[in-house]
N, C-alpha and C positions, 0 to 999 in steps of 0.2 A: 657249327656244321661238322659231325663228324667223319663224313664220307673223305673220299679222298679226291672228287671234283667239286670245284666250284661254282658255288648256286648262283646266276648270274639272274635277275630283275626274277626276281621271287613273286612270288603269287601264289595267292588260297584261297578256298573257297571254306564258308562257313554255312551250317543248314540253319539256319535260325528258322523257327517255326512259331514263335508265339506273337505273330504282328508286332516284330520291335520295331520300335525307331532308332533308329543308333543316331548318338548325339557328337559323339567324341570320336577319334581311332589315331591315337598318336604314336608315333610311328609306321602309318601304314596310309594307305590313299584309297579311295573309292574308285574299281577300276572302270566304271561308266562314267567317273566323271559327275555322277550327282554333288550336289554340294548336304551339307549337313544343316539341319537333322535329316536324314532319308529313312526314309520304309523301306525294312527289309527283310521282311515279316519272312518272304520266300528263299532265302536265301543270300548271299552277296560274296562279291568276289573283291579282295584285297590285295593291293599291291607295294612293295617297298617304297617306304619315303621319309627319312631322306635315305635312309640304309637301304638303297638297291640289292647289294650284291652278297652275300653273306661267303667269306671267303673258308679256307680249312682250318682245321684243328693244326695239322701238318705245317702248313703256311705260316702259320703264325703262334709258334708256341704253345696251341691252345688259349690264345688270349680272346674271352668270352666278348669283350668289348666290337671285337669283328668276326666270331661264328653266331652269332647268336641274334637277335633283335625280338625285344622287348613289346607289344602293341598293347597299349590300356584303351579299353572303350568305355566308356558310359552311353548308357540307351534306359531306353523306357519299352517294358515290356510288359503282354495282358494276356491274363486267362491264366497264370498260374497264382494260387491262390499258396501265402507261406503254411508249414514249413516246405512247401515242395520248390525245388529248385531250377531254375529257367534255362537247361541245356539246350543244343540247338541240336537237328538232328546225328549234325555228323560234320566232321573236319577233315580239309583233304588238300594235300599239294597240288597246284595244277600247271607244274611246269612240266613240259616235255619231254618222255623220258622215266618220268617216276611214277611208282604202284603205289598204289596206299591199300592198306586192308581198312576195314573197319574200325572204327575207335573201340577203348576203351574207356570202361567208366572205376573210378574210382571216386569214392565220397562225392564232392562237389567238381570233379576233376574230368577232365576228358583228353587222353593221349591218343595219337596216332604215331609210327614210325614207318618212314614214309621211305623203299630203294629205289635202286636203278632198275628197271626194267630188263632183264637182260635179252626179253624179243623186239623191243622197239629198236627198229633200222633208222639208224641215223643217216640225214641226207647227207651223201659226201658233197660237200663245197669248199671252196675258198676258206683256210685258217684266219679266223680272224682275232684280236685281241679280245673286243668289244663281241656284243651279239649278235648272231647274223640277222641282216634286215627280217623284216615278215613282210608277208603280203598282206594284204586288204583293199575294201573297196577304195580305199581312199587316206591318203600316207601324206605325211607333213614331215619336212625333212629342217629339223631346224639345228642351222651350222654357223659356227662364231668363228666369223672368218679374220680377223684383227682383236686382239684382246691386249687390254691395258690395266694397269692397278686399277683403278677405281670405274671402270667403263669396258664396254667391249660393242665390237659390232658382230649384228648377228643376221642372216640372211634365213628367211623362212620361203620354204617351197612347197607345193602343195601339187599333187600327183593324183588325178583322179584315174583308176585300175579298172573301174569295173565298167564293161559293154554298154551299161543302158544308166550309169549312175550321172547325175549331173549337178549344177548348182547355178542359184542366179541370184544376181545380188548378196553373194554370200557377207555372211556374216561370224567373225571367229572372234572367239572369246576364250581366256585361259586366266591362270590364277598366281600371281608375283607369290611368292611362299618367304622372300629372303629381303621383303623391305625396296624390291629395283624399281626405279620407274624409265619410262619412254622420252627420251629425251629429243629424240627426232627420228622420222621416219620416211622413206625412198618408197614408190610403188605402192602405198596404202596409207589412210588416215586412221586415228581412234574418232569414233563419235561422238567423244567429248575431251576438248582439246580446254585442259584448266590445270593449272598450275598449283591450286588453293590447296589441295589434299598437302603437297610437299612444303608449302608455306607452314601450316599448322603441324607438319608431323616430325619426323625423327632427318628427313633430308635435309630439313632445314639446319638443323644442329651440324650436321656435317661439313654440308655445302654452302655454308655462308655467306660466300660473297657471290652466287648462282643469280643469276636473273631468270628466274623460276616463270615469269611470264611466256617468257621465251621456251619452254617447256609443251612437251607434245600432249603428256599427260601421266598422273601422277595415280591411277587406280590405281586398287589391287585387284579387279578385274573388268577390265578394257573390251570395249568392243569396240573389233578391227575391221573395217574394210575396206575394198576395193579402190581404187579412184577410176571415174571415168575418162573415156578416151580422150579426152582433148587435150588431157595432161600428159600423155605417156612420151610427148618429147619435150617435156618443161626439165629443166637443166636443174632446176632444185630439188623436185620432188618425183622426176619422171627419169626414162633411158636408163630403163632395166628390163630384161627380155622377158618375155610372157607377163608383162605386167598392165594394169589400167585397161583394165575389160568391162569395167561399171559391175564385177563381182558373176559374171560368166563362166563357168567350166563345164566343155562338153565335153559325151564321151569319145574315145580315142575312134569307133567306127564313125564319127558325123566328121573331125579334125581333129587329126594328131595334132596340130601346134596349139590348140587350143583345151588342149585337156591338163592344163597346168598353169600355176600363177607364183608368180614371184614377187617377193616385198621386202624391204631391211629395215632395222631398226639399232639405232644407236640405246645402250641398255647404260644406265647407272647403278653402281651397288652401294651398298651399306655396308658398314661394319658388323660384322668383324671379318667380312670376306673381302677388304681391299688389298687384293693382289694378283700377279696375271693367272696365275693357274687355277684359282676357286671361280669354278664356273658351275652355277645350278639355272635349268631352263626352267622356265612355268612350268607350272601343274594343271590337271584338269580341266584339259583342251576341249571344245566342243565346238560345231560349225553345222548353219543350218540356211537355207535359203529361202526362196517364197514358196513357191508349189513344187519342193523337192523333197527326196525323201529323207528320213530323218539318220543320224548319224551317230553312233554309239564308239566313243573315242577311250582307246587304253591309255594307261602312261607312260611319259616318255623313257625311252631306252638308248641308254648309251650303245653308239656304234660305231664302226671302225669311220675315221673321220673322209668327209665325202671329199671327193676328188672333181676339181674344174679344169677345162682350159687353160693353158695357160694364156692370158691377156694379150700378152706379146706376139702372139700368132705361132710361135715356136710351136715344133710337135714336142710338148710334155705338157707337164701338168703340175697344179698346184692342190694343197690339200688342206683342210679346214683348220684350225684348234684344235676343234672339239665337235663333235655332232650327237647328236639325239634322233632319234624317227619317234613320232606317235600312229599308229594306226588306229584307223576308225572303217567300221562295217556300218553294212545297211540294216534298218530295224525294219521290220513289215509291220505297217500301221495296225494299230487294235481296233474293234468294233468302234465306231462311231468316231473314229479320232483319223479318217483320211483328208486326202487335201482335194481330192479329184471326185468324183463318181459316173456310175456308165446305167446307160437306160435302154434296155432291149424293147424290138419291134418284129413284127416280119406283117407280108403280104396275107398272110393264112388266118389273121387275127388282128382285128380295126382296132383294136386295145394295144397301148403304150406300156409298158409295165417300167414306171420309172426309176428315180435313183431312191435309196432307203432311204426313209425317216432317219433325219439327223447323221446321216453318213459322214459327214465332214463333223459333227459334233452339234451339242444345243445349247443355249443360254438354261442356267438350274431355273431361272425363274419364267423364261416361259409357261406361257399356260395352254400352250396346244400341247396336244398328245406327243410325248416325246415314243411311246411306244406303240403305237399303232403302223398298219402297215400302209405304207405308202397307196393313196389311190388309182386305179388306172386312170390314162387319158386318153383324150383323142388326140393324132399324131400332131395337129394344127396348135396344141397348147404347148408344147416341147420349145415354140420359139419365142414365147415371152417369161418374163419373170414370174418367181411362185406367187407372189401376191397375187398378179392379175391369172394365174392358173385357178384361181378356188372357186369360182361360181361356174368353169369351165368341168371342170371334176367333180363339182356337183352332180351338174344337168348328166355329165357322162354318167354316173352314176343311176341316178334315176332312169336316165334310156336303157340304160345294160341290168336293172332289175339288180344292184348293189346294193350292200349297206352303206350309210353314212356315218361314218364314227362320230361323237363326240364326248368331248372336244375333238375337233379335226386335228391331223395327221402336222408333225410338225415340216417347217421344210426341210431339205438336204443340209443346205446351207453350206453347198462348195460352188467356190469360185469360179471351174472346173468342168464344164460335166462333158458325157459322150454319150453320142446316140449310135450302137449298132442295131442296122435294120437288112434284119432278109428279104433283097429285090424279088428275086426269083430263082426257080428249082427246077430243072429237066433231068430229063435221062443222063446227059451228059458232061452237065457241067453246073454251076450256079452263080449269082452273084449277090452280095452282100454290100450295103452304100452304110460308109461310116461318117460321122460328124459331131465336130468338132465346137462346142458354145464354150467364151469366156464372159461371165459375166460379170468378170471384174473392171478397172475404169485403165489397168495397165496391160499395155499388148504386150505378147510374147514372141520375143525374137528366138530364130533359128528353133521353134518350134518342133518337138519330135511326141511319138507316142509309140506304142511297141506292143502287140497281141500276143498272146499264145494261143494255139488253135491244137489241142488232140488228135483228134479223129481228122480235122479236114487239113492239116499244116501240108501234106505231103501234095496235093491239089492246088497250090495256091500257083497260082499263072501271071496275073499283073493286075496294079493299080494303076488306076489312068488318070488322077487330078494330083496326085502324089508321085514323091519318089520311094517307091517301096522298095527292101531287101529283105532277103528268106534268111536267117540266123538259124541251118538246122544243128547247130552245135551247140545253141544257146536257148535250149529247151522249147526247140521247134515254136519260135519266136519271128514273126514278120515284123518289121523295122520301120515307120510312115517317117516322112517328113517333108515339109514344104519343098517345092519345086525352085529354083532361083526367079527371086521378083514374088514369090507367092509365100517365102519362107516368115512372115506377119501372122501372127493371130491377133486380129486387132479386137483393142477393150470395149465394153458395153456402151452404146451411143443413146441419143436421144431420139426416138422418134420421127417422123416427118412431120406429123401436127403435135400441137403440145397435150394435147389430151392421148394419145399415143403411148401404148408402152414402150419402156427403155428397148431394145435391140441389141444382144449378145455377137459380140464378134464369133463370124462363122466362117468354118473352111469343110468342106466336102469332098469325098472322092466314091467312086465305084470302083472296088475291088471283084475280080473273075476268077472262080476256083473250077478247075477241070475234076470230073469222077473218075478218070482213064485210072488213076493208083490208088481209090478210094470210093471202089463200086458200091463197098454195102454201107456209105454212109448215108443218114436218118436225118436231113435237113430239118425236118417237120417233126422231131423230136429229141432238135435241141443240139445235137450234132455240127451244128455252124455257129453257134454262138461261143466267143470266145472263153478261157475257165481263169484269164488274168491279161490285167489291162494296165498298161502304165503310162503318164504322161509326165514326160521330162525330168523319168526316174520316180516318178511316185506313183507307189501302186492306189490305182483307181475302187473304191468299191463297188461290188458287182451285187444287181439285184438276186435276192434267194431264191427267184423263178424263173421261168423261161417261158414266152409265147405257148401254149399251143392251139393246134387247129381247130377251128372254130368261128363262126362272126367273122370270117373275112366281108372287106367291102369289095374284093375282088379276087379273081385267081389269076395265075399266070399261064398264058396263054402265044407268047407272044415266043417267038424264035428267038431264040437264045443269040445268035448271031446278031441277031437286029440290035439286039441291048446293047452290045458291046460296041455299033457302027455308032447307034444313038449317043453314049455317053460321049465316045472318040469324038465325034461331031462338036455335040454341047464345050466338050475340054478347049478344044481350038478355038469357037467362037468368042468364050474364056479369055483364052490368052490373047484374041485381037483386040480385044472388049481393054485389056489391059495395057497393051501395046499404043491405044491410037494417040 
């Protein structure tokens, strides 16, 4: 490093263009967290490992040993034929602060020299030794609060940032780099609790006289989670704050206390690290839940060491070892890989226009059409499952003078889905009834979903079987969530007779939008339907069309007022219906 500051947790990016796979990259880490071999045909982003920090020339004599670090890859790449040589587009620093020009080429060679920027404004904060924190959707603070030669304890905390981000039944997984295994753990389990790995390997040589049985688990990468509530005041493995939520985090608008989880674990090492100060945290962190969204985790980063309570109730404070953060962002699903989808309606058109083909994804060997477009239905078919929809989207078909594909249309095949339907539309106001089908066999507690509305967000007046909030700061975004006593979205049931299709847990509400700040809005041309949809953090796929007018089996005619007495009415009878 020949500057004269210190490059703290390094990172590059690299243009690879010829569909490699990179096999190898020692000294450096994949900063998504993929594991290897990965495709990285488009690009990829690297981070230091074990060499974080690359110090100065200044600093240190110029000794190459700590300015410098080394990365050897091996990969497999296609489409250049020899003698032509497999460069990548382009190489670039991507810390904070520095400019890169364009590389150079020489022979087989490609240089960049990369300064400081001298426009970019640095935030003034707090000097810190270590990095300053970062933000993200979602931050894991893992701090070793006791450390011994051959052992340390280490306390993982987990900070969900973002508005609408959530997680259930999470699930975290990371990767021992240095031989450590989990010798016992407070506030969460591994999923496979087995000692055999450290019997047959290098722990065993160490720890000799260890009753390895007695061992939490011996991966080299663990999948960790949650414990459920009935533990969280057991004296062994429970009575730690925000812990044993059965793998729960909501966002900070539904419960601050619940938008965090805490768990410890007792760590063992290996040689040639047995001593107190050689402390390295796992690598390649990654956490993902059931119907949430998916989560893109960097490496960890030395930080200035986190500070607690002190225990004793005194006003001060106590302060780590040693601390690390990982930050992890949201990924927005790709075509055909969501976990939700949503199926538009309105009064103006007796046609369904449902969730896409394959939206949640398809089996390769299915033999329905993975690429045809979704059939319309009648509204009546929206409430059973896709199998018993196809002789129903048939007949719709032939009534509505349609084609029939074949092979037919595959299904959605999300767990997930949502029905917005346009009730009705006056001069002065309208309203829109949303619903909610799980047709999975597990209910969803503390249930939320969240809209964004363009043109009609500034209109929005109230939800009446929910409790809705307007987020105009959070890209004109309405908020749903169960009412208290209604906050269930219960799983798919059996029928009442046994020849009966299954029954998708359902929850419903009518929402009332006013025109008073939104005269020239176009209900009937799409203007009410929403442009993103999410449930419980995961964005929903949205059909490629919209209703329009046409084939109504009826219009709206009715006083607008009346709707809003009528549903009011219906809500209450509801909640006696629930009460008696």
């Amino acid at each position: 490093m020949p500057g004269i500051d210190e490059l703290k947790a390094w990172k590059m990016f690299i243009g690879f263009n010829h569909n490699e796979i990179l096999v190898t990259a020692d000294g450096a880490t994949l900063v998504d967290a993929t594991d290897f071999p990965a495709p990285v045909g488009n690009g990829t982003y690297l981070a230091g490992y074990p060499m974080v920090d690359l110090k100065t020339s200044i600093d240190t004599a110029g000794d190459f040993n700590q300015i410098q670090v080394l990365v050897a890859m091996t990969g497999t790449q296609f489409g250049v034929k020899p003698p032509g040589v497999p460069m990548p587009r382009t190489i670039r620093l991507e810390n904070d602060g520095y400019k890169c020009p364009a590389p150079r080429h020489r022979g087989h060679s490609m240089f960049v020299c990369c300064k400081k920027d001298p426009k970019h404004k640095v935030k003034v904060s707090k000097k810190t030794k270590f990095m300053p924190r970062q933000n993200g959707d979602l931050s894991f603070s893992y701090d070793v609060l006791q450390a011994f030669t051959s052992s340390y304890l280490a306390q993982v905390t987990i900070d969900n940032n973002h508005p609408l981000g959530r997680l259930d039944h999470w699930n975290l997984t990371w990767e021992w780099m240095r031989g450590e295994f989990i010798f016992n753990m407070r506030g969460a389990y591994t999923h496979k609790k087995d000692g055999a790995t450290c019997v047959y390997g290098p722990a065993a040589k160490y720890y000799g006289d260890l009753d390895f049985s007695k061992v939490m688990n011996c991966e080299k990468k663990p999948i960790i989670g949650d414990l459920p509530p009935y533990l969280a005041n057991d004296t062994k493995v429970g009575k730690l704050p925000y812990c044993c939520r059965n793998g729960t985090i909501l966002p900070k608008v539904m419960d601050e206390s619940k938008a965090r989880s805490i768990f410890q674990l007792e760590v063992y090492k290996l040689p040639p690290d047995i001593n107190r100060t050689t402390l390295n945290p796992p690598q390649k962190w990654g956490i993902n839940g059931d119907i949430n969204p998916d989560y893109k985790c960097g490496p960890p980063i030395r930080v200035d060491p986190t500070e607690f309570p002190d225990p004793s109730g005194l006003q001060a404070t106590t302060s780590a070892v040693a601390s690390w953060q990982v930050v992890c962002n949201i990924t927005r699903p790709k075509v055909k890989q969501a976990k939700c989808c949503v199926s538009f309606s309105a009064y103006y058109n007796s046609s369904v226009i449902p969730c896409n083909t394959c939206a949640c994804g398809c089996d390769a060997s299915s033999t329905c059409n993975q690429n045809a477009k979704a059939m319309f239905l009648p509204a009546e078919a929206l409430l059973v499952p896709f199998a018993n929809r196809i002789e129903k989207a048939k007949a719709w078909a032939r009534l509505k003078h349609k084609p029939v594909p074949k092979p037919l249309p595959c299904p959605d095949n999300c767990g997930v889905s949502l029905n917005w339907h346009i009730d009705t539309d006056f001069k002065n106001g309208w309203t829109a009834r949303i619903t909610l089908f799980n047709w999975g066999e597990i209910p969803f507690e503390d249930w939320y979903t969240a809209i964004q509305m363009k043109k009609a967000f500034p209109g929005f007046e109230k939800v009446y079987s929910f409790n809705g909030t307007s987020l105009p700061d959070l890209n004109d975004t309405i908020f749903f969530q169960g009412l208290p006593g209604l906050n269930f979205l219960m799983g798919e049931a059996n029928g009442t007779k046994v020849s009966d299709p299954r029954v998708p847990g359902k929850q419903q509400s009518v929402i009332s939008f006013s025109k008073k700040l939104t005269p020239s809005i176009n209900i009937q041309q799409g203007d009410g339907f929403p442009t993103r949809v999410l449930f419980n953090g995961e964005e929903c796929a949205l059909p490629t069309e919209i209703p329009m007018p046409g084939n109504a089996r009826h219009q709206s005619h009715v006083n607008f007022l009346a709707i809003i007495f009528i549903t009011a009415m219906t809500f209450m009878l509801m909640t006696d219906h629930f009460h008696i």
